[in-house]
N, C-alpha and C positions, 0 to 999 in steps of 0.2 A: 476457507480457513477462518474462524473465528480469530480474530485477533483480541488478544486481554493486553491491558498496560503490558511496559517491557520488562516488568518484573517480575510477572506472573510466567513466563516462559525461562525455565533456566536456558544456561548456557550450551549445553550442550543439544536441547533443539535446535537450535540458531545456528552451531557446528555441520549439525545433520543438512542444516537448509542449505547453509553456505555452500557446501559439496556438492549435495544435489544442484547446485544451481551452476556451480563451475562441472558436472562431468556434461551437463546440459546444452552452453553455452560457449561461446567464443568470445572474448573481451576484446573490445569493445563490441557491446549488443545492443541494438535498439528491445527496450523491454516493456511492455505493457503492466501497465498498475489496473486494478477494478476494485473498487471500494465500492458497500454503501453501509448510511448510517441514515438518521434521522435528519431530516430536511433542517432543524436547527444545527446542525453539525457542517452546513455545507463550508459557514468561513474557514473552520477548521481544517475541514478536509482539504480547500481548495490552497490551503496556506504553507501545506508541506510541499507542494508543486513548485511555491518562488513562483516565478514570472513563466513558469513552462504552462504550453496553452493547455487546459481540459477540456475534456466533453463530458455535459453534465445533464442526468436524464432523470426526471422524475417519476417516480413511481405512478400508478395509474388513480390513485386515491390521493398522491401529494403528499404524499405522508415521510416518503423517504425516498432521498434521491441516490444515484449510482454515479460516482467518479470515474473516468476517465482519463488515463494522461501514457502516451507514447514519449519514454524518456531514454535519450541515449546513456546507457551506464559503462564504467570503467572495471566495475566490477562486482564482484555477492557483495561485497562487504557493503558498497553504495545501497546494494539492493534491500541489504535488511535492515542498514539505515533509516528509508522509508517505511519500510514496515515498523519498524520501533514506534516511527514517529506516528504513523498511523494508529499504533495502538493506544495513546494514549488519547482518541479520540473517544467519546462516551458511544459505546454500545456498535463501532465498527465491525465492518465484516468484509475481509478480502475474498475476492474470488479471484 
């Protein structure tokens, strides 16, 4: 999923993910995040985390690295938290 800033997705995507993501899950879930962006984006990336550990892999040319982070969440709404915040990273892409 490409992520655009959080304003570029209305609300009612978000509605759609949020469901999908509760008929999917059990609260509390341990949930995996994967980002990558441009290797200058990593303080960014690595800054939505807080103090949760990542694993951080760079691309084969260096050019762009992939985040990592195994996070216990409470709930969608935590979860698209992150993604908001991810998207206001320059040029992000969750997978």
């Amino acid at each position: 999923m490409n992520i655009q800033p959080s304003q570029a997705k209305g609300e009612a995507w978000w509605d759609d993910f949020r469901e999908l993501l509760d008929d999917q899950n059990d609260w509390p879930t341990q949930y995996t995040f994967k980002f990558i962006a441009a290797k200058s984006e990593l303080e960014a990336l690595k800054a939505i985390f807080g103090n949760h550990p990542v694993r951080i892999r760079n691309s084969s040319k260096g050019n762009y690295v992939s985040v990592t982070a195994r996070l216990r969440m409470e709930s969608s709404d935590e979860i698209v938290e992150v993604y908001k915040s991810a998207g206001d990273v320059e040029g992000v892409i969750a997978l």
